[in-house]
Biotite code that builds the C-alpha atoms (Angstrom):
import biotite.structure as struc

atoms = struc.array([
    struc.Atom([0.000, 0.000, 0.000], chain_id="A", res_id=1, res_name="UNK", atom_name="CA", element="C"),
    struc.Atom([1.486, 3.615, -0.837], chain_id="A", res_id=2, res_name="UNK", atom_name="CA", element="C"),
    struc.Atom([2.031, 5.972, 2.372], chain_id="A", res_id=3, res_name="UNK", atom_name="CA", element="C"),
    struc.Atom([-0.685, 9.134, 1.230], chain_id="A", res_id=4, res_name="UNK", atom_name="CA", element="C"),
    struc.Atom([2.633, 11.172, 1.177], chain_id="A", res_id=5, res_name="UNK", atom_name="CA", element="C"),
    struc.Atom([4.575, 9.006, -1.084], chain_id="A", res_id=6, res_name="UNK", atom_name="CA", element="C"),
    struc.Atom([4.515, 12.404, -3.463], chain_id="A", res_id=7, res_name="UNK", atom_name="CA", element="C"),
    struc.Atom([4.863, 14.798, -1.569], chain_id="A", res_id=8, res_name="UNK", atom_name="CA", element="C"),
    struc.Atom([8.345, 16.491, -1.939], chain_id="A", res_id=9, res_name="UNK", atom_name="CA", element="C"),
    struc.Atom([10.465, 17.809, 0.992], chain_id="A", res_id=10, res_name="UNK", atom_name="CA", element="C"),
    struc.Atom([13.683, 19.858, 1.029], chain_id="A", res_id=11, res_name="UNK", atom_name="CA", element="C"),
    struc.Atom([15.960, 19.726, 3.781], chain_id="A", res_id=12, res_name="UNK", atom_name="CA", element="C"),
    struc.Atom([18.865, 21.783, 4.332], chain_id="A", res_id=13, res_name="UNK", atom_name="CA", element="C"),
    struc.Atom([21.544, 21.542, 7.476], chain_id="A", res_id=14, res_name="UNK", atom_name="CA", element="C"),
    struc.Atom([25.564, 21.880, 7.466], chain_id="A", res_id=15, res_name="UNK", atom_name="CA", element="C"),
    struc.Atom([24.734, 19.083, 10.234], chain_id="A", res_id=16, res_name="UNK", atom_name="CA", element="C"),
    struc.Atom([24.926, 15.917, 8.165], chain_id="A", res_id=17, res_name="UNK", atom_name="CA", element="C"),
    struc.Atom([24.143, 13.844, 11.181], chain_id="A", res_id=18, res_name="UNK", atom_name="CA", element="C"),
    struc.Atom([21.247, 15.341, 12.159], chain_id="A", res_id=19, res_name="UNK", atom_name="CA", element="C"),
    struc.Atom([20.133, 15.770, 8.317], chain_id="A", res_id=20, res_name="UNK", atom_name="CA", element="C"),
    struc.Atom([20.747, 11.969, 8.240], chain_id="A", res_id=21, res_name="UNK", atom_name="CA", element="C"),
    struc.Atom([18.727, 11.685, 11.033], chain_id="A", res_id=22, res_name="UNK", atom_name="CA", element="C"),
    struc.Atom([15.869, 13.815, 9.651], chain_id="A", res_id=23, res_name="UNK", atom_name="CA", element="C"),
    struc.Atom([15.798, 11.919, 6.203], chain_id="A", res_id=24, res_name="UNK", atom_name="CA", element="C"),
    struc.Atom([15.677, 8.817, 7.794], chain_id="A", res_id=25, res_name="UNK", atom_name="CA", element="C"),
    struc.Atom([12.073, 9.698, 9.751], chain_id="A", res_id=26, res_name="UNK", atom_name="CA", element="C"),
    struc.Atom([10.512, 11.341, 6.899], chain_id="A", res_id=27, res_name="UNK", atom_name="CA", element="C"),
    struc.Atom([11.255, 8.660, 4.301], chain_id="A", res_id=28, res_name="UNK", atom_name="CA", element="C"),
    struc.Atom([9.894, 6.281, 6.742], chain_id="A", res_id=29, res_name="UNK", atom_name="CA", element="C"),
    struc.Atom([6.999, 8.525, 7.087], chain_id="A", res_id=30, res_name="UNK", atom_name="CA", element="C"),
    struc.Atom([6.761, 8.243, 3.476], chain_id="A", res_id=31, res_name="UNK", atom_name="CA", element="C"),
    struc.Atom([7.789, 11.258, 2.160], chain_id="A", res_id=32, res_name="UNK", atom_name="CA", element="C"),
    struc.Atom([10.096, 12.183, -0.535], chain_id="A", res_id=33, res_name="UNK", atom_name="CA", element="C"),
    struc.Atom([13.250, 13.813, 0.802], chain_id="A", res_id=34, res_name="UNK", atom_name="CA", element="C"),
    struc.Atom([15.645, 16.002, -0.796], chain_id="A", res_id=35, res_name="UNK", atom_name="CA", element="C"),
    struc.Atom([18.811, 16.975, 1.360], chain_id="A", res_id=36, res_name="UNK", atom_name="CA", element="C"),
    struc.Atom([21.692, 20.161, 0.799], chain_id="A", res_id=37, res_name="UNK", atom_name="CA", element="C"),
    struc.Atom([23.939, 20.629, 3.103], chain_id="A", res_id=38, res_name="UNK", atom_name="CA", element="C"),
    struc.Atom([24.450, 24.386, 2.310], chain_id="A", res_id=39, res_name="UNK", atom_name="CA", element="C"),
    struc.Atom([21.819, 27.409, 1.657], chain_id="A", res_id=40, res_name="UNK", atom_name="CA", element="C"),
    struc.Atom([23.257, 27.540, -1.865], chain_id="A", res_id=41, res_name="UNK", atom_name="CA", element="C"),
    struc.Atom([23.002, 23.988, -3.001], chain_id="A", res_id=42, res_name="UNK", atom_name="CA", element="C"),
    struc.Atom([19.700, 23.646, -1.053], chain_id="A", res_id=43, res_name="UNK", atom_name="CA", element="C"),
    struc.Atom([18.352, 26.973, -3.234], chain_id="A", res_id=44, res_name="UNK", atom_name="CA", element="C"),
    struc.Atom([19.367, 25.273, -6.159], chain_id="A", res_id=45, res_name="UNK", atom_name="CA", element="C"),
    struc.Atom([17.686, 22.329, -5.270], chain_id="A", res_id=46, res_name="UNK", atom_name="CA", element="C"),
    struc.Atom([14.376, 24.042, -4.509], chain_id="A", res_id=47, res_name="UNK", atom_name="CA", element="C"),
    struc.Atom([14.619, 26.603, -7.770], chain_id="A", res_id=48, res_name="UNK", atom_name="CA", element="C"),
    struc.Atom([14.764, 23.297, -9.742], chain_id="A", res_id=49, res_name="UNK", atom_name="CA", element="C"),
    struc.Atom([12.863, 20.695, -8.556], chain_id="A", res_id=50, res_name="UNK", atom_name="CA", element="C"),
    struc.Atom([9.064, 20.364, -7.472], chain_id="A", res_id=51, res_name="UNK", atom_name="CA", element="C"),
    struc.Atom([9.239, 20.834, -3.521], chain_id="A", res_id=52, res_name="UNK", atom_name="CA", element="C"),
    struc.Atom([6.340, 20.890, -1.350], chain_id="A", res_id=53, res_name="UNK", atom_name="CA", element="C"),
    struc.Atom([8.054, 21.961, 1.952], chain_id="A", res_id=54, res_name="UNK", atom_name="CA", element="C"),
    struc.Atom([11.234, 23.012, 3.210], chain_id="A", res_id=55, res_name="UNK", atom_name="CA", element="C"),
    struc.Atom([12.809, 22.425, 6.506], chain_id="A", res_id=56, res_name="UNK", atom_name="CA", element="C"),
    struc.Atom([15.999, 24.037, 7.100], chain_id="A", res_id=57, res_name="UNK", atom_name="CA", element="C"),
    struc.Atom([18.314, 24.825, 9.852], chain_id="A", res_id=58, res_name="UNK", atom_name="CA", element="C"),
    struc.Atom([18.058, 28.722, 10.542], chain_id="A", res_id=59, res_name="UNK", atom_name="CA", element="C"),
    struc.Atom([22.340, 28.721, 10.983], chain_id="A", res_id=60, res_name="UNK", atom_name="CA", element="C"),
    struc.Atom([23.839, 27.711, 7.499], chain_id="A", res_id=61, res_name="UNK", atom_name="CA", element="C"),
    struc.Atom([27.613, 27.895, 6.811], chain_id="A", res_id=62, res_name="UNK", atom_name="CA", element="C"),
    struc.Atom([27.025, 30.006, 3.667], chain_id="A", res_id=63, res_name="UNK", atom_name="CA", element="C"),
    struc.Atom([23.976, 31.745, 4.627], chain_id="A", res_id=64, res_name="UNK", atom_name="CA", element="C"),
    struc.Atom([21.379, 33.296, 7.298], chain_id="A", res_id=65, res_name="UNK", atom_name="CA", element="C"),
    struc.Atom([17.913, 30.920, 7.633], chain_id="A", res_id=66, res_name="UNK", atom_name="CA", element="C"),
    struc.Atom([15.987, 34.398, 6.912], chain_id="A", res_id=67, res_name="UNK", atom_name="CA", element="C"),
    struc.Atom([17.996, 35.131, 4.057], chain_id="A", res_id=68, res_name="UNK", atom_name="CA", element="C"),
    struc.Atom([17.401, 31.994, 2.321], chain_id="A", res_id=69, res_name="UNK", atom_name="CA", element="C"),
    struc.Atom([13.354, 32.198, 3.644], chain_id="A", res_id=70, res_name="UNK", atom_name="CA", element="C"),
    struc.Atom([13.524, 35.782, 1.367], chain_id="A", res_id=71, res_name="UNK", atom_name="CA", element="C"),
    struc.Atom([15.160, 34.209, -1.360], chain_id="A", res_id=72, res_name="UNK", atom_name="CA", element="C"),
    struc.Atom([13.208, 30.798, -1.672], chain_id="A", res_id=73, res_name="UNK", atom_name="CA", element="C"),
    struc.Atom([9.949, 32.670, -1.269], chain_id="A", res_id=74, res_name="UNK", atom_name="CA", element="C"),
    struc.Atom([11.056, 34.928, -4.075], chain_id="A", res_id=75, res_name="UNK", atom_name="CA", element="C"),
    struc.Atom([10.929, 32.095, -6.128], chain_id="A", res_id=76, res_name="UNK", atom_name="CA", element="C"),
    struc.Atom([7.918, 29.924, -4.808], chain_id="A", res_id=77, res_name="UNK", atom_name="CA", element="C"),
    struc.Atom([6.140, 31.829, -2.413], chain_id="A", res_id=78, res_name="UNK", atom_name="CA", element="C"),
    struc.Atom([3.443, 29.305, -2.083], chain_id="A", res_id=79, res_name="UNK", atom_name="CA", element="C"),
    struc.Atom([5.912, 26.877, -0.352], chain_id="A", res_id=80, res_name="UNK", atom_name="CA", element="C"),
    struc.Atom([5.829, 26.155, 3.459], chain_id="A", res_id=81, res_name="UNK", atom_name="CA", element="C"),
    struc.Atom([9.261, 26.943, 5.096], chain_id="A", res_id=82, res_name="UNK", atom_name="CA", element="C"),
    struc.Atom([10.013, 25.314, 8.688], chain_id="A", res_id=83, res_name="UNK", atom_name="CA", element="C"),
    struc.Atom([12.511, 26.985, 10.238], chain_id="A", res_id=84, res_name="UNK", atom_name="CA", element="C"),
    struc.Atom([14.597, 24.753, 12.942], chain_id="A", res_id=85, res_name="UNK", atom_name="CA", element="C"),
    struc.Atom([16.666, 26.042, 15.447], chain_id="A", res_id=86, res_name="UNK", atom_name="CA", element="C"),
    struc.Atom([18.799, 24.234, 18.327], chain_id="A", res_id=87, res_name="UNK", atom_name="CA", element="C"),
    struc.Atom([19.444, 27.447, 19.820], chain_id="A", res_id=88, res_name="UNK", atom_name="CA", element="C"),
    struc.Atom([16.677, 28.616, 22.831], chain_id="A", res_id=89, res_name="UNK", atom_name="CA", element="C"),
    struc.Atom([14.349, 31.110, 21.306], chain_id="A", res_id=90, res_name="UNK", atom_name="CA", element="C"),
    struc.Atom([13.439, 32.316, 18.095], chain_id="A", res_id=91, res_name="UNK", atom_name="CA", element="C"),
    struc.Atom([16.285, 33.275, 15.935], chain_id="A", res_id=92, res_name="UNK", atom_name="CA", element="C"),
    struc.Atom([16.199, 36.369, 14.315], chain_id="A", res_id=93, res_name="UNK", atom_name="CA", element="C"),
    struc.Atom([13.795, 35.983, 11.194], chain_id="A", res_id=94, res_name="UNK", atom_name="CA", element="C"),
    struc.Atom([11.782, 33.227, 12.798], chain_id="A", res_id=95, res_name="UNK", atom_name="CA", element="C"),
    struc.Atom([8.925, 35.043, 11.702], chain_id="A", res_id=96, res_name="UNK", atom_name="CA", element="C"),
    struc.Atom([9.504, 35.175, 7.964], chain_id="A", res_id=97, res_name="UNK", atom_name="CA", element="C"),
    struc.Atom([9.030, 31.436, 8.285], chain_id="A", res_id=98, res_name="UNK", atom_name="CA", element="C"),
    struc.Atom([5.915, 29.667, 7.894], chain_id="A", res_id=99, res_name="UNK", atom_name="CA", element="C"),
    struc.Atom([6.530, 27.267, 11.226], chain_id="A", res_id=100, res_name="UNK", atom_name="CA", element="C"),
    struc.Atom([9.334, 27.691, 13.390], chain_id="A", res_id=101, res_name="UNK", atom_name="CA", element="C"),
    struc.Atom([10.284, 24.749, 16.183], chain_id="A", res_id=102, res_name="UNK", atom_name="CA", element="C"),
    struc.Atom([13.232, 23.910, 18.211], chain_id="A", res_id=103, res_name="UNK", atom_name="CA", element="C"),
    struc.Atom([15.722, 20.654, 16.932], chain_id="A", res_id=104, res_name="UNK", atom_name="CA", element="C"),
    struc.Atom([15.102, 17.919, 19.496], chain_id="A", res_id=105, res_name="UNK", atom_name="CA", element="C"),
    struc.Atom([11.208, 17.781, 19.545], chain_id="A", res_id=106, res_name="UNK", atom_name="CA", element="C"),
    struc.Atom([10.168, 13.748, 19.507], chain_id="A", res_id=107, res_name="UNK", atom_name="CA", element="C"),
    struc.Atom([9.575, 12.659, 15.437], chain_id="A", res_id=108, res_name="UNK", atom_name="CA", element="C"),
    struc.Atom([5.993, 12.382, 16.223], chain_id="A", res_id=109, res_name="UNK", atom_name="CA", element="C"),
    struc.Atom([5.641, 16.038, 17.358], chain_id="A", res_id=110, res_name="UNK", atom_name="CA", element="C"),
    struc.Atom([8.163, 16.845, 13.917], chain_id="A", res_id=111, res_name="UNK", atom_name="CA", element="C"),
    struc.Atom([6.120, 14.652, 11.671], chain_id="A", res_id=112, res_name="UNK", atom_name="CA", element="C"),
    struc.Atom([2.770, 16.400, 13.365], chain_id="A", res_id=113, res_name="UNK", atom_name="CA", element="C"),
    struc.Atom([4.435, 19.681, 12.368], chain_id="A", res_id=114, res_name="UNK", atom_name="CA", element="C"),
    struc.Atom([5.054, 19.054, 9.200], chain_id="A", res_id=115, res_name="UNK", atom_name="CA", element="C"),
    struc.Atom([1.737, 17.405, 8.643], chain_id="A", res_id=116, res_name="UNK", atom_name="CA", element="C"),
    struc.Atom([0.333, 20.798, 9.730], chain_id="A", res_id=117, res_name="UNK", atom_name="CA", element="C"),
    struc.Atom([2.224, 22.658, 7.396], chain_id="A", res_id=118, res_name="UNK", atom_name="CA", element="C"),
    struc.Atom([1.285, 20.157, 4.426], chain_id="A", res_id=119, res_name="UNK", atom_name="CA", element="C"),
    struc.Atom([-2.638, 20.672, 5.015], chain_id="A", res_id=120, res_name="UNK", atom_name="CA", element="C"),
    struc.Atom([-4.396, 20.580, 1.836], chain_id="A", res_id=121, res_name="UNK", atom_name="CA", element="C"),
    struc.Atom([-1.465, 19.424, -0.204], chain_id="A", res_id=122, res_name="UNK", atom_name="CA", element="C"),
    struc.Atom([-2.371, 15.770, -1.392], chain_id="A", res_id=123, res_name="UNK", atom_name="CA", element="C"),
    struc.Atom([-0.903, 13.431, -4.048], chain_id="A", res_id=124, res_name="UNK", atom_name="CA", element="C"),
    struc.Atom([-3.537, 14.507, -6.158], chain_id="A", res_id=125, res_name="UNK", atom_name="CA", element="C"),
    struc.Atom([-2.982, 18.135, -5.820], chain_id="A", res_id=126, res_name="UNK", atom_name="CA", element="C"),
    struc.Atom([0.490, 18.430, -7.743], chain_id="A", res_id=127, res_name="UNK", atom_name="CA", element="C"),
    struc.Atom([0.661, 21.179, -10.003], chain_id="A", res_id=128, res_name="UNK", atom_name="CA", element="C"),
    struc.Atom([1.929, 20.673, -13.225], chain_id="A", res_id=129, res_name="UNK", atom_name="CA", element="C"),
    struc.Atom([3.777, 23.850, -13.726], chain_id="A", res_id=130, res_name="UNK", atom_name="CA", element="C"),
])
């Protein structure tokens, strides 16, 4: 039986590679299609070419602020949910530009209910085709 969000595209971006490991791992078992960069820059090329129905990114890149890359992405696609995570306590600056912002560490139920959240209204079925 296919998971209902076998089609559904996510993006996720963190210079971590442990914990973007880690993240891959529950959303493909969630039945998601994942998409990982390790940088702002490869991540934005990711999303400017690819279908993606969510992002989740770390709000500290290497190469780039988290709000910075919110501006940019939304430039592009600004019908596409952004999570902002964080491991720091409190809201970074430009929290607010994202769609959903929550803390690294929350249990992959409470994640997954997140990003279900988030995802509301998006179904296999409802893939544009532009």
């Amino acid at each position: 039986m296919q998971s209902p969000h076998s089609r559904l595209v996510l993006l996720c971006i963190d210079d971590n590679a442990a914990e973007l490991k880690l993240r891959n791992l529950i959303l493909a078992n969630a039945g998601y299609t994942v998409m990982t960069a390790t940088t702002g820059e490869a991540g934005l090329h990711l999303f400017t070419h690819n279908h993606v129905d969510l992002v989740i990114s770390d709000d500290v890149l290497q190469d780039v602020p988290g709000a910075q890359l919110i501006d940019e992405m939304k430039r592009v696609k600004p019908d596409v949910p952004f999570l902002m995570l964080s491991g720091l306590p409190g809201a970074p600056d430009g929290a607010g530009r994202a769609d959903m912002f929550v803390t690294k560490g929350m249990s992959p139920p409470d994640f997954l209910a997140a990003i279900q959240e988030l995802l509301k209204g998006k179904t296999t079925g409802a893939r544009s085709s532009a």
